[in-house]
C-alpha positions in Angstrom: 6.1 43.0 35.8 3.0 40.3 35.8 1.9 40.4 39.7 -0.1 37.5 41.6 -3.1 39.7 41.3 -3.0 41.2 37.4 -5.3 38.2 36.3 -7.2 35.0 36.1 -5.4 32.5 34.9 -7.1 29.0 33.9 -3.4 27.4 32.9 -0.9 28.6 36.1 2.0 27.6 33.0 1.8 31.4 31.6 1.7 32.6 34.7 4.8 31.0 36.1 6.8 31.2 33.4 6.2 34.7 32.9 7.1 35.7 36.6 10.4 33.5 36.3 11.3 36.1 33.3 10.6 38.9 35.8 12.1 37.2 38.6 9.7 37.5 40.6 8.8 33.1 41.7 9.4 32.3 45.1 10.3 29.0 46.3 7.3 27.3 46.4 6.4 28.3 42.9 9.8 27.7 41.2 9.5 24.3 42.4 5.9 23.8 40.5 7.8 25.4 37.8 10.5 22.7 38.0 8.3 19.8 38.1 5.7 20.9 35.4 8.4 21.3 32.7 10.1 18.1 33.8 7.0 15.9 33.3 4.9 18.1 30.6 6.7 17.6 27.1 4.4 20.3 26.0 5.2 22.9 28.8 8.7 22.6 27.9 7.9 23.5 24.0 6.1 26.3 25.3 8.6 27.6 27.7 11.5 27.6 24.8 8.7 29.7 22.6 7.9 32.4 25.5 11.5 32.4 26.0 12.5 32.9 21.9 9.6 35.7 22.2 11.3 37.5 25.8 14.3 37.5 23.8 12.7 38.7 20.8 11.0 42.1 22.4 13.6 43.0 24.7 16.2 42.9 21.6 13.3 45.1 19.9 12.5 47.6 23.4 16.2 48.6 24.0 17.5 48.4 20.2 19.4 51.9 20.2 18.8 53.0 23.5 21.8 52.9 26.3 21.1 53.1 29.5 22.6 56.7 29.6 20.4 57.6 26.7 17.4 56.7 28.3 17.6 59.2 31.2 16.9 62.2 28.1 13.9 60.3 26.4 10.6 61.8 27.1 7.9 60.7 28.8 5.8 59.0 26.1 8.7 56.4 26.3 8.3 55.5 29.8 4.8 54.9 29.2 5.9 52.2 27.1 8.4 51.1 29.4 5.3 50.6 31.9 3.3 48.7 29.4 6.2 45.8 29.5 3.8 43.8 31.4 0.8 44.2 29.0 3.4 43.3 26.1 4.2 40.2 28.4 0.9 39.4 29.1 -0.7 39.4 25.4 2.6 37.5 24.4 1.4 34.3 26.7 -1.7 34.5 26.2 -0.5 34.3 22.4 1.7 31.3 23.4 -0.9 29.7 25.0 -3.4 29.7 22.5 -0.5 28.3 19.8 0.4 25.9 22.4 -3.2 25.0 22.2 -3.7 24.3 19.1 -0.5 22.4 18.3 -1.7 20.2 21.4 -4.7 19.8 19.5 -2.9 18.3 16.7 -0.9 15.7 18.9 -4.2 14.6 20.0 -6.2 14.5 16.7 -6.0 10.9 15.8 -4.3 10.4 11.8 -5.6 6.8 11.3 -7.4 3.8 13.0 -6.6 0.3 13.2 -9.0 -2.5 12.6 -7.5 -6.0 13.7 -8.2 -9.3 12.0 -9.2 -11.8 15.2 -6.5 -12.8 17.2 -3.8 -10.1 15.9 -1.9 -8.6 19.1 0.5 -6.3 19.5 3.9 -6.7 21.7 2.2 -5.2 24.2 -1.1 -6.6 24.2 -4.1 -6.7 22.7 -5.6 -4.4 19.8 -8.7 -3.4 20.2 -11.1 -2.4 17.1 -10.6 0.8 15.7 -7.5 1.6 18.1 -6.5 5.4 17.0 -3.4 6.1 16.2 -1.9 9.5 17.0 1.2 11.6 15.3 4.2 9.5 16.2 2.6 6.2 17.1 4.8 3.6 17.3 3.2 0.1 17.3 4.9 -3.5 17.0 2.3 -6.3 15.3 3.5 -9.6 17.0 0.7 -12.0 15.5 -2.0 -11.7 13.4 -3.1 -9.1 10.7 -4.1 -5.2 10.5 -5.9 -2.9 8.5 -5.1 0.7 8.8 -7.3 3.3 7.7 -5.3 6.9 7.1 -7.8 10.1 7.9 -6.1 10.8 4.0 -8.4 7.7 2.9 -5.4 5.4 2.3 -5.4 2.4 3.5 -2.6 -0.4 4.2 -2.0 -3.8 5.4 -0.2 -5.1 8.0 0.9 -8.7 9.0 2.8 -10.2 11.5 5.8 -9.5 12.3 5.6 -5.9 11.5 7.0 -2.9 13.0 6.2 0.8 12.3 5.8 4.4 13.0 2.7 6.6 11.9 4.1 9.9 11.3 1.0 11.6 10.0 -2.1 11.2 8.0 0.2 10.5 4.7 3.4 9.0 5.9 4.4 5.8 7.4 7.9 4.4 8.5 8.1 0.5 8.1 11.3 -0.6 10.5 10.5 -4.4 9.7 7.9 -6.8 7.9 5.5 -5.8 4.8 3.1 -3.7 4.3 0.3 -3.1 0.8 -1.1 0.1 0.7 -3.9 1.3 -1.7 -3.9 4.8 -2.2 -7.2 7.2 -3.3 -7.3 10.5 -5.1 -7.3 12.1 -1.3 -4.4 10.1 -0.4 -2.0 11.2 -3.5 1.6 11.3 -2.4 1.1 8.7 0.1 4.6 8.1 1.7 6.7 5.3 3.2 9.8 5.6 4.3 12.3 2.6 5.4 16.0 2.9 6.7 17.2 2.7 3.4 14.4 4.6 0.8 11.9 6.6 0.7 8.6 5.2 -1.4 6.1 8.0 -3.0 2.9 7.3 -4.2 1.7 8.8 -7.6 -1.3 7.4 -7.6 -1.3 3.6 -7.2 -1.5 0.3 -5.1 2.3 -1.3 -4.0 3.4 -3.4 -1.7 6.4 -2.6 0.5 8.5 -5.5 2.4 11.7 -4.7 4.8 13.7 -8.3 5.1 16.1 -9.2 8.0 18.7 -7.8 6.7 17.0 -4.3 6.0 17.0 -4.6 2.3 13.3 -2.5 1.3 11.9 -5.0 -1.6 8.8 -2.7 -3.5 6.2 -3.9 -5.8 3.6 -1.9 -8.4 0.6 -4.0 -8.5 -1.3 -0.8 -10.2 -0.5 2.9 -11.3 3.0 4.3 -10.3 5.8 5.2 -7.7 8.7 6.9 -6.5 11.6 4.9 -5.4 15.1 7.1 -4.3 17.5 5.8 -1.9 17.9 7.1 1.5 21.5 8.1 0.8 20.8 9.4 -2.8 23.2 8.1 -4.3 21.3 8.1 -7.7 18.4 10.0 -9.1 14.7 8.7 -7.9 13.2 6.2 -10.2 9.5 5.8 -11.2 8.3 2.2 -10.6 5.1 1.7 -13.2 2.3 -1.1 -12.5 3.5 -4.8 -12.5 7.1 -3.6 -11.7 9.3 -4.5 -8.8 12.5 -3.2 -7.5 14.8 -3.3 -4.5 17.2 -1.0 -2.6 20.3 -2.9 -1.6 21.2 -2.0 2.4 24.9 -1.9 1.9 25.2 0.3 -1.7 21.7 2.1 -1.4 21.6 1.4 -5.0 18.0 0.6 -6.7 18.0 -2.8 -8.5 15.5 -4.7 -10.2 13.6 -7.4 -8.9 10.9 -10.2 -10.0 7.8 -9.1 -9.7 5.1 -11.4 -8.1 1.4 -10.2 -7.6 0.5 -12.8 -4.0 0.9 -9.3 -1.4 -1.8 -7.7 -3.5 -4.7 -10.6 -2.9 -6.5 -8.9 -0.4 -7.1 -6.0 -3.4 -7.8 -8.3 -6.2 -10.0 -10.5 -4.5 -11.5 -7.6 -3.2 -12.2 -6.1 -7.3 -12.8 -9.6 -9.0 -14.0 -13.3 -8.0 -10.5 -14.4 -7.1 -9.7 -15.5 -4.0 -6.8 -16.7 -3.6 -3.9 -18.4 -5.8 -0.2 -19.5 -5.6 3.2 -17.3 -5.1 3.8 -18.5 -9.1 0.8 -17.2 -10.4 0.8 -13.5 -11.3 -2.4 -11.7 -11.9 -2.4 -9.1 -14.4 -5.0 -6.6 -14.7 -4.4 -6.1 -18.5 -4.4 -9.0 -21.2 -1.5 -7.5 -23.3 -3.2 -7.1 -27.0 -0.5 -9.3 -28.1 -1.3 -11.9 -26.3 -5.0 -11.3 -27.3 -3.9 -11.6 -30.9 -2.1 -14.7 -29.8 1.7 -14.1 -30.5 3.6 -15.5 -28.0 7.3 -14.7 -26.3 5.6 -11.5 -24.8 5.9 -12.4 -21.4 8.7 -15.0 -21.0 9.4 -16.5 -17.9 10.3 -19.8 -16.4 7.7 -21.6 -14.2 5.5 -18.1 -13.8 2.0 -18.0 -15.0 0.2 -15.5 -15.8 -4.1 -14.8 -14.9 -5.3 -12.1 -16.9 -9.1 -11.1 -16.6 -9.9 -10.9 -20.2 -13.6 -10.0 -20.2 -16.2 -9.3 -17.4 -19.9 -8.9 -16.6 -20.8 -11.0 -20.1 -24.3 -11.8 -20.7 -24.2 -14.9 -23.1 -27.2 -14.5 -25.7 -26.7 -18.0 -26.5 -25.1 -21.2 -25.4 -21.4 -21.3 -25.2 -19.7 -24.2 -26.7 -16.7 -25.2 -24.1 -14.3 -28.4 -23.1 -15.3 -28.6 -19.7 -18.0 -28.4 -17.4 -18.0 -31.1 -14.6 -15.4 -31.6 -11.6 -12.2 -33.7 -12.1 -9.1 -34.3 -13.2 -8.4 -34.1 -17.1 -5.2 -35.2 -19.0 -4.4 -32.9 -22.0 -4.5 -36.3 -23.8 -8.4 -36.8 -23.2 -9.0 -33.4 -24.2 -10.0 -34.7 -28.0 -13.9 -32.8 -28.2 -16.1 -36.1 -29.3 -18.8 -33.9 -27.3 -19.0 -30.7 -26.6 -20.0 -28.8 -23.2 -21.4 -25.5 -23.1 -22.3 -23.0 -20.9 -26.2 -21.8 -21.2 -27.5 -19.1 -22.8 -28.2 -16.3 -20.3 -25.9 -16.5 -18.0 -23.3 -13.9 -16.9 -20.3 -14.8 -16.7 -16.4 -13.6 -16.2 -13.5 -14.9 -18.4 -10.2 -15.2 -17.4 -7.2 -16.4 -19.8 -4.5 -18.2 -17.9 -0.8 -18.2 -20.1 2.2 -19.8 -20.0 5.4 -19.2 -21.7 8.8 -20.2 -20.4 11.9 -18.3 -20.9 14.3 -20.8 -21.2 15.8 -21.7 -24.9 16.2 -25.6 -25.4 14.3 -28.0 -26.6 13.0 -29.8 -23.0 9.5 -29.1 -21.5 9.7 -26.9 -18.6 7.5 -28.1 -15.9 5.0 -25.5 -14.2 2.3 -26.1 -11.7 -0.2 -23.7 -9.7 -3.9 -22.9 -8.2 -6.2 -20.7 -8.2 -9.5 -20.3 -5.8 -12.4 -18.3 -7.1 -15.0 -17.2 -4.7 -17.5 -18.0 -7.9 -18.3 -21.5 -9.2 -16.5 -22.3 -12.3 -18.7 -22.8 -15.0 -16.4 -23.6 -17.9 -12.9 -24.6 -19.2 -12.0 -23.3 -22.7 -8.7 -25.6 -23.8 -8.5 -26.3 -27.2 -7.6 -24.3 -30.2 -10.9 -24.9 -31.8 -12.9 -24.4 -28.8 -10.2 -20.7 -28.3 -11.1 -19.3 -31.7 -15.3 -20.4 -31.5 -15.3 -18.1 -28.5 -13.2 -15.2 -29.6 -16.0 -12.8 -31.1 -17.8 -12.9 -27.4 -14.8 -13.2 -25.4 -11.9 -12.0 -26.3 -11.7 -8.1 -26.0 -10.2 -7.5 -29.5 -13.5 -8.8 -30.9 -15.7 -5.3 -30.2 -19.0 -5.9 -32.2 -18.4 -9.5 -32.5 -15.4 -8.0 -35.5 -12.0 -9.7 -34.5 -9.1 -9.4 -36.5 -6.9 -12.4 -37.3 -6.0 -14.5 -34.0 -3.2 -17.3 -33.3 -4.6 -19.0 -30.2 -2.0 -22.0 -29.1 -3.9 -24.8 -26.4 -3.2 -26.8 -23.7 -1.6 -29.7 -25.7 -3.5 -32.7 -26.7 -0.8 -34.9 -26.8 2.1 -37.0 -24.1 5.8 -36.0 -24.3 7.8 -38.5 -26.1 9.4 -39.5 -22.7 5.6 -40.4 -21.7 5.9 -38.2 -18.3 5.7 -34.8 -19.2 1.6 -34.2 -19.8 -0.6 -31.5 -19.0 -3.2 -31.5 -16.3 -6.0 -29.7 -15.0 -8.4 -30.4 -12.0 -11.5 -29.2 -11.0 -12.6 -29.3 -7.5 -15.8 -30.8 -6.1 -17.1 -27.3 -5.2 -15.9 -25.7 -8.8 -14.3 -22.7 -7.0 -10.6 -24.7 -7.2 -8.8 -25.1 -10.1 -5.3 -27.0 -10.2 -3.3 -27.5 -13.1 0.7 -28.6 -14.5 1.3 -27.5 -17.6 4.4 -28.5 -19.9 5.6 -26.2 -22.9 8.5 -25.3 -24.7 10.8 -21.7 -25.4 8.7 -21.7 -29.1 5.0 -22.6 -27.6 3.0 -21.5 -25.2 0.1 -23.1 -22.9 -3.4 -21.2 -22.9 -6.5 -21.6 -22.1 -9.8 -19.8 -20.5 -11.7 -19.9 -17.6 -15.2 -19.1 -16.8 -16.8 -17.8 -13.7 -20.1 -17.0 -12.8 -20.3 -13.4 -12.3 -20.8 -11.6 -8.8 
């Protein structure tokens, strides 16, 4: 039996709990006892573990041996018999140190949170690199968040969002949407919902949990893996510019439309876009057949698509273009009697903006959007002539200035026959805005280039 006297004891937990084994508390110290495990969560985890152990070496000290027996056995057994307390005593000291360490990890922060001005949570105000501990459970009531993941990934929050940190590589999102972009260190990523379970493989997604707990999840670059909560079919890898959902009610994956406007904080973050609207989709690869010009590649009603075709381009001579200069151009004006350019030596990014509806009859389909660059626009490539002149420095086919043959298709110099339908593009004061309503038809397609001074 442990006595009052057998030891020091920094922690009095060990030594309590090993008395009330021997039965040896009195009043005064069952009652610390008592109140200690009712208010320490971790005094109680280490009172069940000294109790599994107890159990464990008293099953192991009288395993064969009956009481009867035990009157014959010689002395040498007795001497264990009176080392009970030392088996005790090395047993919490054991337990303490675990206890310790697994306090230790409880403790050991597993991401931080940096707050855009004015974000709050529920229950008051963040505060700059907040830490965020194993089981955090936090509620964003207005504003935005970055968290960073001790794994080095990193995810955004905006209000209303609510959400549990589990550990350095595992999230669950109850409510709102989240993007994460996930390193090397951060590979398996996870982020669990009420109805899935998302695993990284390597990528940047977005992840959005409506009202009526439906978990919506988008592939803005490499790959995930999607299952069900309820498993009711095999998990599914999601691949870059891919978007799915998990219906609440079956728990069945479906798919869904993809749109790229949750990953803007990444892409304006790689390239000199900064911002653009929900029905523009940004593509980080210009599909070579769209570079070679065939159309009905990527089909789809009133969606356009901004592809960075070419970066980081020093121009060794003067590049001939259809506009230069801020304002609002009708497709119908866009006849080159002079042509622009863009001077020799300087560097400049290209972007191709496409559009090519889906829908099969002979109307126009009508399709509008914007898109802010955080560089000046220098140049608008819109004509077929102006599309093919440009290719060899341009267009990423053309390595060594070589292209093979190209179909470009333009923004279309010419009015509908009903007079109303008519391209337009608009370029703002500052030459960072561009706006522009395009027309085409299921067997044509609307295309043309943009160039920005590079970063």
């Amino acid at each position: 039996m442990i006595r009052e006297n057998s030891t020091s004891w920094e922690d009095p937990l060990p030594k309590l709990v090993a008395l009330y084994f021997d039965n040896q508390l009195n009043e005064r110290e069952l009652k610390q006892l008592q109140t200690r495990l009712k208010s320490d969560p971790e005094a109680r985890i280490f009172f069940v573990q000294f109790s599994a152990l107890q159990t464990q070496l008293e099953w192991i000290h009288t395993d064969s041996s009956s009481p009867q027996e035990m009157t014959h056995l010689p002395g040498s057994i007795y001497s264990r018999k009176k080392n009970w307390n030392l088996i005790l005593y090395v047993t919490c000291c054991v337990c303490l140190v675990l206890g310790g360490l697994f306090s230790m990890h409880l403790m050991t922060p597993v991401a931080h949170v940096f707050p855009e001005p004015g974000s709050v949570w529920s229950s008051g105000n963040i505060t700059t690199e907040e830490k965020l501990l194993p089981g955090s459970r936090r509620h964003l009531l207005r504003g935005a968040i970055e968290i960073r993941f001790t794994s080095g990934s990193i995810v955004n929050l905006k209000a209303p969002a609510q959400f549990t940190v589990h550990n350095s590589n595992e999230i669950f999102l109850q409510a709102g949407k989240l993007v994460a972009d996930v390193p090397e260190s951060g590979h398996g990523f996870t982020v669990e919902t009420q109805t899935g379970k998302i695993i990284d493989l390597g990528t940047s997604f977005s992840v959005n949990v409506g009202a009526e707990l439906n978990t919506e999840i988008k592939v803005y670059r490499g790959k995930v893996q999607v299952a069900g909560s309820k498993e009711t079919e095999p998990p599914r890898e999601i691949r870059a510019n891919e978007a799915v959902q998990i219906d609440p009610v079956s728990n069945l994956i479906q798919p869904g439309d993809y749109t790229s406007s949750d990953f803007i904080p990444l892409i304006s973050r790689d390239y000199a876009v900064d911002q653009f609207s929900d029905n523009v989709i940004f593509q980080e690869q210009l599909p070579d057949q769209i570079a070679q010009g065939e159309f009905q590649v990527l089909e789809r009603d009133g969606a356009i698509f901004l592809f960075p075709e070419k970066r980081d381009i020093l121009l060794s001579e003067n590049l001939p273009v259809s506009i230069t200069q801020p304002g609002d151009y009708r497709a119908e004006e866009q006849i080159e009697k002079e042509t622009d350019f863009v001077s020799r030596g300087m560097k400049v990014d290209c972007y191709r903006i496409y559009y090519d509806p889906a829908s099969n009859h002979r109307d126009m389909i009508r399709a509008e959007g914007v898109v802010h660059f955080h560089q000046p626009i220098l140049g608008l490539i819109t004509t077929k002539t102006r599309l093919l002149e440009t290719d060899s420095v341009l267009n990423p086919l053309c390595a060594g200035g070589n292209c093979p043959p190209v179909k470009h298709q333009e923004v279309e110099a010419r009015v509908a026959e009903d007079g109303r339908h008519q391209d337009i593009l608009s370029l703002s004061e500052d030459r960072k805005t561009l706006k522009f309503i395009l027309h085409t038809g299921t067997k044509y397609v609307d295309e043309f280039r943009v160039l920005v001074a590079s970063p």
